[in-house]
C-alpha positions in Angstrom: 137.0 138.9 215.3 133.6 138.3 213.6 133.9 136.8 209.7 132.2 139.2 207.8 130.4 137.8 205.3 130.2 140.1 201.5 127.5 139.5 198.9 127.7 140.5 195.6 125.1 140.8 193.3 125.4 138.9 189.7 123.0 139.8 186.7 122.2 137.1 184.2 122.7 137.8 180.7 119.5 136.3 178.7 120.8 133.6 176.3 122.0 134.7 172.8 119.5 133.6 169.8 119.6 134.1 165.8 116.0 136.1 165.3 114.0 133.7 163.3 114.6 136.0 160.3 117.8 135.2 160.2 116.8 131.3 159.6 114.5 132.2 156.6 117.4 133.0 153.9 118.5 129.4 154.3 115.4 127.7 153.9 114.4 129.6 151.2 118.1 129.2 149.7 117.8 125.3 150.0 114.1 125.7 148.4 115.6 127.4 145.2 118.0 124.5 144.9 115.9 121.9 145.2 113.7 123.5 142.6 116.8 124.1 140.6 117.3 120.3 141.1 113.5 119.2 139.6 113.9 121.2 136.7 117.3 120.2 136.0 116.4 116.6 135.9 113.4 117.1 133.7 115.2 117.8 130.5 117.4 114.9 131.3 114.2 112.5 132.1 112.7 114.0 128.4 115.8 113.2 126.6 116.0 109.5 128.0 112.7 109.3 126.4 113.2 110.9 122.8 116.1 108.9 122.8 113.9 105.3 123.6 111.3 106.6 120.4 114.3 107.8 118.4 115.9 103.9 118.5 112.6 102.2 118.7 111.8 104.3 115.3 115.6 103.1 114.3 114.4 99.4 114.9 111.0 99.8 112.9 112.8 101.5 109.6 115.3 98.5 109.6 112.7 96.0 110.2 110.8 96.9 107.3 113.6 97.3 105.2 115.0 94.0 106.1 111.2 92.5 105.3 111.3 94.1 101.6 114.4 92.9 101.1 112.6 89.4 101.6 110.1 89.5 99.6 111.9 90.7 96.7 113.9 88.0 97.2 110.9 85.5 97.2 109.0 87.2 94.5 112.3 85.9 92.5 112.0 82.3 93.7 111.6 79.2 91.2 108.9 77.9 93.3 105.9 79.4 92.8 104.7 78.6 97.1 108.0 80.9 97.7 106.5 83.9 95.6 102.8 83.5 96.9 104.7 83.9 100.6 106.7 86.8 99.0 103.0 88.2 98.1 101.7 88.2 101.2 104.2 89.8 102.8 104.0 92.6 100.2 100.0 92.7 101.1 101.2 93.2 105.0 103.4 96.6 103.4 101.2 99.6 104.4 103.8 102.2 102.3 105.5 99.7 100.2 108.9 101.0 98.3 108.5 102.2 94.9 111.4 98.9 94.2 108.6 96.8 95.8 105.8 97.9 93.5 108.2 97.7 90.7 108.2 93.7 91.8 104.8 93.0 91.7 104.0 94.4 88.5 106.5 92.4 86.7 105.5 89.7 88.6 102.2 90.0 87.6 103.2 90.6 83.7 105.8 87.8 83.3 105.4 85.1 86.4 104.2 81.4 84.7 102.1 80.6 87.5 98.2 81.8 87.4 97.5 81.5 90.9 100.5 83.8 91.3 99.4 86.2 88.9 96.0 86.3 90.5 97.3 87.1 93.9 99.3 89.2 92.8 96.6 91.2 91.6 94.8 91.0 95.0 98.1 92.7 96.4 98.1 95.4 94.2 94.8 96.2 94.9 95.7 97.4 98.0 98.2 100.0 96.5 95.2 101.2 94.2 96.1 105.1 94.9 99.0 104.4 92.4 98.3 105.6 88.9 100.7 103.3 87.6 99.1 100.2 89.5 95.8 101.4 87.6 97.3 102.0 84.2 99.0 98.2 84.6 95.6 96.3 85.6 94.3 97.9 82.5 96.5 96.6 80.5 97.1 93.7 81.5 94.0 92.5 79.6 95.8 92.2 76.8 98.5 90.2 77.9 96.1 87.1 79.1 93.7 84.9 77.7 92.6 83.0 80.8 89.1 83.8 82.1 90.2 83.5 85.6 92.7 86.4 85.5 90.0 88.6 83.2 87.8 87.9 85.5 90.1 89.0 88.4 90.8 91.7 86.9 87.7 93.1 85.9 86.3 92.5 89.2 89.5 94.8 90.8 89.1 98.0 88.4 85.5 97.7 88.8 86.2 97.5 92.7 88.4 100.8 92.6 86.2 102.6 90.3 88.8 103.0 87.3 87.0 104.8 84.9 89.9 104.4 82.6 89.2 100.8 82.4 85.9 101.2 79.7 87.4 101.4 76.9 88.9 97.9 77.4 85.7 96.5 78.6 84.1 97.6 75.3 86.7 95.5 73.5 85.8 92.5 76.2 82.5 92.9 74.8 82.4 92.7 72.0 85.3 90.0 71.0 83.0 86.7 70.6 86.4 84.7 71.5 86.4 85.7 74.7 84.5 83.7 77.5 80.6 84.5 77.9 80.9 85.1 81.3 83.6 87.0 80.8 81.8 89.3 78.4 78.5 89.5 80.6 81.3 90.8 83.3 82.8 93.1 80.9 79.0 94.2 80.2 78.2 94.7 83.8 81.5 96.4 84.6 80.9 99.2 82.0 77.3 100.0 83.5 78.5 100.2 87.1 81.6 102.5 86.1 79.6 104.5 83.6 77.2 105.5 86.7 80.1 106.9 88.4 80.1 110.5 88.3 83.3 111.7 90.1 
């Protein structure tokens, strides 16, 4: 007998695929966290850096401290080289210590040594926005006989316009034991601070 021969006919099934909407929740998902991730490590990065500024601040307080603590130590030195270092130290200070003023006015009322004395006014110069530093140049023409300190310290008020200063410079003046030059300095001190109006 003849083979017969059957055919059967088989339908393909197309492929099964995700729609492409499906994908997008995942990538946006991974966006968020990566975002998440940037601003996460911001505050972090910040507060690495306050924390650098907050020590390095830290370093600078303890350095100055550490440098007044010097020169109060040299302003107190039996040599007289070891104070005039101390001083110009204290004329590096840009917001000295009240301890450190305190220092160089005694320094300049009681120290032996003229050349100290007469750098020590040059440093307090550069504190002149104390009233006190003002009030202790003024009188500290009464504590000294020696033209080179008047002198200095004429020139100084002059310099920062201490008005409170005449009074003494009258004195100065007038007192015939007192050096010429001094006295002509005096004289010329009380015009220029007499033409000053503020």
């Amino acid at each position: 007998a003849p083979t017969q021969i059957e055919y059967r006919t088989i339908t393909a099934l197309p492929p099964v695929t995700k729609p492409i909407d499906s994908l997008q929740p995942i990538q946006q998902q991974e966006s968020i966290t990566e975002v998440a991730n940037l601003t996460n490590e911001q505050p972090k990065k910040k507060s690495k850096e306050e924390t650098i500024a907050q020590q390095i601040a830290s370093l600078r307080r303890d350095m100055k401290m550490t440098q007044e603590l010097v020169i109060l130590g040299l302003l107190k030195d039996r040599s007289a080289s070891e104070r005039l270092k101390g001083l110009n130290y204290a004329a590096a200070l840009n917001d000295p210590k009240p301890a450190v003023i305190q220092a160089l006015i005694k320094t300049l009322r009681e120290d032996e040594s003229l050349n100290v004395r007469l750098s020590t006014i040059e440093t307090l110069e550069r504190f002149k926005q104390t009233d006190e530093v003002k009030r202790v140049l003024v009188s500290q023409h009464t504590k000294t006989d020696e033209p080179a300190e008047q002198t200095s310290l004429i020139e100084t008020l002059v310099r920062m316009k201490a008005k409170e200063s005449l009074p003494i410079f009258e004195q100065l003046q007038k007192d015939e034991n007192i050096d010429s030059s001094v006295r002509l300095l005096a004289r010329s001190g009380i015009g220029e601070l007499s033409m000053i109006t503020e």
